[in-house]
Residue, then its C-alpha position, 0 to 999 in steps of 0.5 A: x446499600x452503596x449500590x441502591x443509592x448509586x442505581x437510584x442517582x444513576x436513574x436520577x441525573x440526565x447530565x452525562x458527566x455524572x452518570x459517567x462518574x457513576x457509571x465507573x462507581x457502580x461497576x466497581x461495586x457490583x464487581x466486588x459484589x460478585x466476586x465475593x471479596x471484601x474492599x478491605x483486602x484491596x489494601x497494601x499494608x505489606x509493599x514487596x521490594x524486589x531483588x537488589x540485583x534488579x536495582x543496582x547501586x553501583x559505586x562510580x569514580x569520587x567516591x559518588x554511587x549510581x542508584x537505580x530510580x527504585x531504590x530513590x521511590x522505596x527510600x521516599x516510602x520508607x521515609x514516609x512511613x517512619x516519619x508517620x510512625x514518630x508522628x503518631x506515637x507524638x499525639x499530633x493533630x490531625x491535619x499533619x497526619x493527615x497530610x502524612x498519610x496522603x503523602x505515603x499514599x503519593x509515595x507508594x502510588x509513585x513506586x508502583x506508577x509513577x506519574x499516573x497519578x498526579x504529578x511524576x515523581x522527577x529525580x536529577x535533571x528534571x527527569x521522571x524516575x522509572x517506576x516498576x510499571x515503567x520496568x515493564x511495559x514499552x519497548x524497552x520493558x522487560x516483557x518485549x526486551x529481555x522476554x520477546x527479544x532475547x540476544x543470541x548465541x551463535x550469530x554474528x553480522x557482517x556487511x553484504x557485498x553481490x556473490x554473482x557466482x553463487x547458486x541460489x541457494x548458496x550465501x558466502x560466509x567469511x571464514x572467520x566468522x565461520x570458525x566462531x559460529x560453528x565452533x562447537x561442532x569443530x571441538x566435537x569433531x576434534x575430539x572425535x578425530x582423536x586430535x585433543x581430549x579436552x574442550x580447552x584444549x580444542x578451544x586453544x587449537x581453533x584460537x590457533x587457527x591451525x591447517x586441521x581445523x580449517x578442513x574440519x570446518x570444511x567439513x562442518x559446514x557442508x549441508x548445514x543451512x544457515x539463516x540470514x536476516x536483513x533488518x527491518x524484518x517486514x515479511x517472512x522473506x525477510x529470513x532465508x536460510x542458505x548454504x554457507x560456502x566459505x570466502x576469504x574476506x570481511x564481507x557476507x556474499x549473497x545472490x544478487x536475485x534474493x536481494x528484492x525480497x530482502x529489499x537490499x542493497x549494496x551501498x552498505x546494508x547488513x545482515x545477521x547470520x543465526x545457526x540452527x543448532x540441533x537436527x530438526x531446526x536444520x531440517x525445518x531450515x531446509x524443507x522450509x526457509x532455504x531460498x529455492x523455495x521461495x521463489x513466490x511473494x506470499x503476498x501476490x503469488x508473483x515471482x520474488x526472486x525476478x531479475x532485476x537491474x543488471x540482469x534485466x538490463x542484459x536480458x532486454x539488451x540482448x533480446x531487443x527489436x531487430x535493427x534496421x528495416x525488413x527490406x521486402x525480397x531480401x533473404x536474411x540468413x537461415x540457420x538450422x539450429x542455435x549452436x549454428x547461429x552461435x557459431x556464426x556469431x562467434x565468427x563474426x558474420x551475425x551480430x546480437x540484432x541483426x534479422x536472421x532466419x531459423x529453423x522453428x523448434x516449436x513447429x506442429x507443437x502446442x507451447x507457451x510462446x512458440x509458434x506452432x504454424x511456421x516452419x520458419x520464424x524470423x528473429x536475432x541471433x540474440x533472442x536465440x541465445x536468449x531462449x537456450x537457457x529456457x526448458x523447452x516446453x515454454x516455446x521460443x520467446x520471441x518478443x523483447x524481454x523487459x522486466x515484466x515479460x521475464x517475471x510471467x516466464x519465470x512463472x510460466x516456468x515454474x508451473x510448467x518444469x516445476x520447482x527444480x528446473x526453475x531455480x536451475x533455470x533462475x541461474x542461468x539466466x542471471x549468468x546470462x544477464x550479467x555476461x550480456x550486460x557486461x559486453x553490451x557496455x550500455x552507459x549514459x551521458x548527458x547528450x543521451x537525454x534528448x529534448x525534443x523540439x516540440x517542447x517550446x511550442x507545447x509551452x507557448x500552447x500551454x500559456x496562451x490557454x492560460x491567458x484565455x483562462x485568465x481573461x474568462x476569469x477576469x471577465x467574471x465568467x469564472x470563480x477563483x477555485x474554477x481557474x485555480x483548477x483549469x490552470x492545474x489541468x493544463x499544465x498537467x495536460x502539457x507536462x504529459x504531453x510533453x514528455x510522450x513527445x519525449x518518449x517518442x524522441x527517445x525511442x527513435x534516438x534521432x534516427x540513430x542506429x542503436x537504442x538510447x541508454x536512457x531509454x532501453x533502462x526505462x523501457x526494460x524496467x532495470x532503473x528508473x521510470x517514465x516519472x524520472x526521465x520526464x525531469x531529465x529530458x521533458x519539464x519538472x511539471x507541477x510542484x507540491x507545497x508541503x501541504x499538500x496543495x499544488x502550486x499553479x507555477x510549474x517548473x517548466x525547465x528540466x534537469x538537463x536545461x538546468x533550472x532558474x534560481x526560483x525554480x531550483x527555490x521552489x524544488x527544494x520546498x518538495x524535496x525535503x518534505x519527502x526526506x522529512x517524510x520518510x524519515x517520520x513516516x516510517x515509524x508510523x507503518x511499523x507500528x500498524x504492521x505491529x498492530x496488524x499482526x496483533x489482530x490476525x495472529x490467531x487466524x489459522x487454517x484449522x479445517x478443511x472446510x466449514x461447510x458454509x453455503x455463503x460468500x461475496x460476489x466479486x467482479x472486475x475493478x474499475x478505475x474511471x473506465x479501466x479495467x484495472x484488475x480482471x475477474x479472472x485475476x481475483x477468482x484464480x485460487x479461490x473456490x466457487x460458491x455457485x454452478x456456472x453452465x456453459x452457454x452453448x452445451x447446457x449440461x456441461x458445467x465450467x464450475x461447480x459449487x465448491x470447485x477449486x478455481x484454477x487458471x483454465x476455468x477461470x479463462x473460460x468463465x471470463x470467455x464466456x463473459x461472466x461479469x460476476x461470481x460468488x466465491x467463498x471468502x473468510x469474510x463469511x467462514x464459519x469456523x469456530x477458531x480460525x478459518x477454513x481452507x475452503x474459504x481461503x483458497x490458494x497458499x500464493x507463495x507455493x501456487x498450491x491450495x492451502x495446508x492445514x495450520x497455515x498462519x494465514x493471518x500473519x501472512x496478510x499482516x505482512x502484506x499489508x504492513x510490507x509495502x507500506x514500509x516500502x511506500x513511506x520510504x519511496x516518498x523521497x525518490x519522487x522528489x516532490x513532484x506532483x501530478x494529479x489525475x483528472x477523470x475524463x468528464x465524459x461516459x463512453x459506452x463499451x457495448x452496443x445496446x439501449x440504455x436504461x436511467x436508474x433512479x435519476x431525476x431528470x429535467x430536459x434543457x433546451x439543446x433537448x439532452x436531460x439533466x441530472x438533478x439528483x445523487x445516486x443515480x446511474x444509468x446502464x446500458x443493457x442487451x437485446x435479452x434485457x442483460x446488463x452489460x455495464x453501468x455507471x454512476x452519474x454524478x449531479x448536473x451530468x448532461x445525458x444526450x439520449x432518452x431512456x430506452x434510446x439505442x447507444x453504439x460502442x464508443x459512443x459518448x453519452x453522458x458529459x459533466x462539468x469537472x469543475x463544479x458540483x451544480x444545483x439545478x432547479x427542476x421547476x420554472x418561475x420566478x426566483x426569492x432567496x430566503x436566510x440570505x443576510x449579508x455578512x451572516x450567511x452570505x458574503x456579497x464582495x467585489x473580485x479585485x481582480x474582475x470587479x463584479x459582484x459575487x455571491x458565495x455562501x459562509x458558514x454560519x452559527x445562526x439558525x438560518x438556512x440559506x435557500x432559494x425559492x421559486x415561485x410562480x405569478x401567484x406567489x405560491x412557492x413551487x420548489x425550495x433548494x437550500x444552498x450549502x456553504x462554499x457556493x456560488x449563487x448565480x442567480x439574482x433575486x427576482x429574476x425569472x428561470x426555466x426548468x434546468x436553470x443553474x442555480x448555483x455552483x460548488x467548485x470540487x475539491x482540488x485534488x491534492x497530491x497522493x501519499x499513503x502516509x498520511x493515511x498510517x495514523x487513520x489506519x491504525x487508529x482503526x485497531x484500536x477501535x475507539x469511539x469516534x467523535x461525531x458518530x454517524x446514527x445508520x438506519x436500522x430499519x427499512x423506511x421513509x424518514x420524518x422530520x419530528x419535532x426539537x427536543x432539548x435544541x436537537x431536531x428529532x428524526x423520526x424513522x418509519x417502514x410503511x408496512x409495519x409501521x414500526x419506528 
């Protein structure tokens, strides 16, 4: 009955708060439909109390008790109760016993959840009590405390110091600690050896710490992995296993290589040891999580375990250009091998940079870097020592080794030696690194930071474009927004400038001998970046207010200068906004790394392969017109979805439908210049559960194609939520400095050929070049087979200097913009009538102070009104109407007459703000949780031509039609 007469309201009402309310009615009712059950047995007349050991009452000093908040709630219900009970057997009237009743109910309701319903139930201290939903839920609740979380027997944590003499996959581990975590295999092996019968006894003889138990746990501990754990646990190689080697000392040792995938440091960071007990865990320990075989980052396929620092710094130092001149004609000694050229440099007639002549060891023979063509290679004795430590088939590296250079060895390496060689060969070189760091004893002083002498003039060239701009900008020829804009610009123009002449001051250290300090750090990638040195040497540059915005008044002064008072003022502004930051961002990027985890820990790889014929077509990524990321890089370790022939010999296929894409097929796909290729991609696999490894391709942290039961899904979590951690806790070392990037206004073609106009609205100017008049658009640039080699969006008022089919040359610049403003341009000629245009309802007509001309800007308005401008010819027909939206400036005065192509009117675009991923954390998140959004966006769901209907209830109607069909 219920059920008709809320269906029969629900068709009845059009109000949306009520059919809500209706809606939540009907769906308990049909629920109790189906269910069979009867709403009687929904109620409670027996409450369950729970143990008293889960809610202690414990007696404190004075003879006062401490109680757990549950037994406050049961006592309020009891009480409750037994006052209704007196209250019955009195005959009372029925408005105290009804309100009896609804405080029992209030009282119950608070034991199960408090505060859900109405007004929390508060104890002492205004403090709402903790009610059993409370006991359970959160991070503290039973489930992901004491259930999830639980604390663990044999482990122990400890601070960590740098164990450079340790081998990879060895850790230090403090004899003490030791003794405690592996001692129930000590009392085994005692018993066992005969020394004590008894546990207790055994116990006793370890407390006493005698010379047997000592050797025993020697013993004990040989081969036997041990975890080690570095919180906050972001990714899998948060958690490594290693052997332990016993240390006298308080302090956990670990190889100063793993510390990049623990994100550690040594300025008082800790870390937990965890046993793994029985055989099998030691076993799993070693196959899976010792540090050797972790050599790759799951998330990139980069090497993880790079040199960093120190290491880098030696390995740069040592291997750096040759010092002084080539003098032509003059010979520079020749050695046969590098135990010769040690020899000589041990004696003192060679020295780490000087020119040296050498035998080549990779003479007539195919390597990575070696030089197969010359007898003799020219080089230092640096870079000799540097290639010994290398297996031979990788060539003689003959370059600088900074950061990046050592991390593609490492992983030319690894592919080419295989795992065992590398991690040997990862030792050496952090010997090496450390011992060459040491002897070249590199260190900085304030002398080191060079300014160069040009700053000055980039100053004085900097604020006299001000002053043009100001005076453009008091001449009225340009808005507020545009100036606030162009001084931004400039100043970001001078501050780069500055600091390359910098880079290049430093590079050429004043025409001393040898490299700055300062320099070789950054350049090596050891410490610092260009970012940081600019401050020291160049200009601070542009600050950002906590909001975001960038203030036009740069620091123009750097740290070595030392900064004014104001200046030192508005760098504080920057710089605690980025600890504050830190400090609260970082709790955000746990929590989507928690929510990521909870999407994708069901997607596994559970078959070989789902048999899809489908996929996604990747192509390079541009940046502006960077390439930023190639074809290549994006289709290595994944497997194709289409048959590409080669070019020349038609028959030969460089890959095949469901072939595995590896590093030489896709060098010579890019060879051949493929723009694009379809792969298969999980996004498309069609297994029931999970994915297919087909579609997911490569396993990045091995370099080999997936195995069956890989958590893929948590992996990808990891790497997303990783970073993210990394990024909001780096916000800090930049020091609030902003910087902005301002896209070069201009198109520049990459190929010869003829270029097409896709879709654009055109109208021609008087210097002859076309004008953009319409959005998405683009123009390409295509081949004599009619092929396109590239294509570009064009923004809205672009000018475009060549005709639709016209011939461009490489390099050249065909399409220019104004960066500043967005135009709206008229494509007929007439005379001009504004319409909705009212002084102070849609437009504010105000004298610019500071020019003292007139302007016309757009507001935003509540009225019906839609400001336009209308052009017209002689007979006043109307030829052309453009609205205007709000924030733009008019340019036009009423009963002016215009050509085709005139300005109309100008939106200044948005100013770039200062990047910072953190601010995006809570957005991405809220993604998870897939809530309805507020003002949804209505997407077309057919093909068609759109249709203005008629108002319906003071809403517009869109009406969507497709012409062949007819269906709406």
């Amino acid at each position: 009955k219920l059920n008709k007469e809320l269906e029969k309201a629900m068709s009845a009402t059009k109000s949306k708060q009520i059919r809500k309310k209706l809606a939540k009615r009907l769906k308990l009712v049909q629920g109790f439909q189906n269910s069979h059950a009867r709403p009687e047995w929904m109620i409670l007349d027996v409450l369950p109390v729970i143990p008293p050991d889960l809610r202690p009452l414990v007696p404190l000093e004075g003879g006062r008790f401490a109680t757990s908040d549950l037994n406050d709630l049961y006592r309020r219900v009891i009480n409750r109760n037994n006052r209704l009970k007196n209250l019955l057997l009195l005959k009372t009237p029925d408005v105290i016993i009804r309100n009896e009743k609804r405080m029992l109910q209030e009282a119950v309701d608070a034991l199960f959840d408090n505060g859900r319903h109405g007004r929390a139930v508060t104890g002492a201290g205004n403090r709402p009590l903790k009610s059993l939903s409370d006991m359970l839920k959160g991070k503290g609740g039973r489930f992901r405390q004491n259930l999830l979380g639980k604390r663990v027997d044999y482990s122990g944590r400890s601070v960590i110091v740098i164990g450079p003499e340790l081998k990879l996959y060895q850790c230090g581990l403090p004899k003490k600690m030791a003794l405690v975590l592996f001692e129930p295999f000590i009392i085994r092996r005692l018993k066992d050896l005969g020394y004590v019968h008894t546990v207790r006894s055994a116990k006793k003889m370890i407390e006493r710490q005698t010379p047997e138990v000592w050797d025993i746990l020697d013993e004990v501990t040989k081969g036997h992995p041990v975890l080690l754990n570095r919180a906050p646990t972001l990714h899998r190689l948060s958690i490594q296993a290693f052997e332990p080697q016993l240390i006298e000392g308080e302090a956990i040792r670990i190889h100063p290589l793993v510390c990049t995938a623990y994100n550690a440091d040594f300025d008082g960071d800790q870390m937990a040891v965890h046993v793994p007990l029985s055989v099998e865990a030691q076993m799993e320990a070693r196959m899976l999580m010792l540090a050797p075989n972790n050599i790759f980052s799951p998330s990139s396929g980069k090497p993880i375990t790079t040199p960093s620092q120190d290491i880098t710094l030696g390995c740069y130092y040592l291997t750096q250009n040759p010092r002084g001149p080539s003098k032509d004609g003059q010979r520079f000694p020749l050695f046969v091998d590098a135990a010769e050229v040690e020899f000589a440099m041990a004696e003192g007639s060679v020295h780490t940079h000087d020119r040296v002549r050498i035998k080549n060891p990779d003479f007539g023979r195919k390597t990575i870097y070696g030089n197969a063509e010359a007898k003799i290679i020219e080089t230092t004795p640096g870079r000799v020592v540097f290639n010994e430590i290398w297996p031979n088939q990788l060539g003689f590296f003959n370059k600088a080794a900074g950061k990046k250079q050592l991390s593609d060895i490492i992983w030319r390496c690894y592919q080419i030696a295989g795992p065992a060689e590398t991690v040997a060969t990862l030792d050496k070189l952090k010997e090496l690194g450390f011992a060459e760091a040491t002897k070249a004893g590199i260190s900085i002083g304030i002398s080191d930071m060079i300014i160069p002498k040009e700053k000055q003039t980039e100053l004085e060239n900097a604020y006299k474009q001000i002053r043009q701009v100001e005076q453009q900008y008091r001449r009225g020829i340009i808005t507020d927004g545009e100036r606030y804009n162009k001084i931004i610009d400039i100043w970001t123009h001078a501050g780069d400038e500055i600091s390359n002449i910098m880079f290049r001051t430093l590079e050429h250290n004043e025409g001393r001998k040898e490299l700055n300090p300062v320099y070789l750090m950054v350049d090596s990638g050891a410490r610092g970046n260009r970012q940081q040195v600019r401050q020291l040497a160049g200009m601070r540059g542009l600050m950002a207010k906590p909001s975001g915005e960038i203030l036009e008044h740069p620091i123009t002064s750097n740290f070595r200068e030392g900064l004014s008072v104001l200046e030192y003022f508005i760098s504080t502004h920057g710089a605690r906004k980025g600890l504050a930051d830190t400090a609260l961002k970082t709790a955000d990027s746990g929590y989507l790394t928690r929510k990521l985890v909870d999407a994708a820990q069901d997607v596994i790889i559970n078959v070989e392969d789902c048999g899809t014929v489908n996929g996604i077509v990747v192509r390079s990524i541009y940046e502006g017109d960077e390439e930023v990321v190639d074809l290549g890089q994006r289709i290595i370790g994944r497997v194709s979805c289409e048959t590409i022939p080669d070019p020349v010999d038609k028959k030969k296929k460089i890959v095949k439908v469901n072939q595995y894409i590896d590093e030489k097929i896709a060098a010579e796909l890019q060879r051949i210049g493929v723009e694009s290729l379809k792969i298969r991609s999980v996004l498309t696999c069609e297994c029931g559960r999970g994915v297919c490894g087909m579609c997911y391709g490569r396993n990045l942290a091995t370099g080999q194609f997936v195995k069956m039961g890989e958590a893929v899904g948590i992996i990808a979590a990891q790497s997303i939520g990783e970073p993210g951690t990394q990024l909001t806790m780096r916000t800090f070392h930049i020091g609030g400095t902003a910087s902005q990037t301002f896209k070069q206004p201009i198109i520049k073609a990459k190929n010869d050929g003829t270029v097409r106009f896709n879709d654009l609205r055109t109208v021609q100017a008087l210097d002859g070049s076309w004008i953009v008049l319409n959005k998405n658009g683009s123009i390409s640039v295509h081949n004599a087979e009619e092929r396109e080699l590239e294509r570009y969006n064009v923004v809205i008022g672009s000018m475009i200097s060549k005709d639709n089919g016209a011939s461009v040359k490489k390099g050249e610049t065909f399409v220019q913009w104004d960066p500043y403003n967005v135009p709206i341009l008229t494509d007929k000629g007439g005379k001009i009538e504004f319409r909705d245009m009212i002084a102070g309802v849609t437009i504010k007509r105000d004298v610019d102070e500071a020019t003292g001309l007139m302007g016309t800007v757009i507001i935003e308005h509540k009225e019906d009104l839609h400001p336009q401008v209308v052009i017209v010819d002689d007979k006043k027909e109307v030829l052309a109407s453009y609205s205007i939206p709000a924030g733009a400036h008019v340019v036009v005065e009423e009963g002016h007459k215009v050509r085709a192509g005139a300005l109309l009117a100008k939106t200044p675009r948005k100013v770039a703000k200062t990047k910072d991923i953190t601010g995006g954390l809570p957005r991405v998140a809220e993604l998870f949780e897939a809530r309805r959004p507020k003002d949804a966006a209505e997407i077309a769901k057919i093909d068609g031509i759109v249709e203005m209907g008629g108002t319906v209830r003071g809403k517009r109607r869109l009406i969507l039609k497709d012409t062949q069909t007819g269906a709406e």
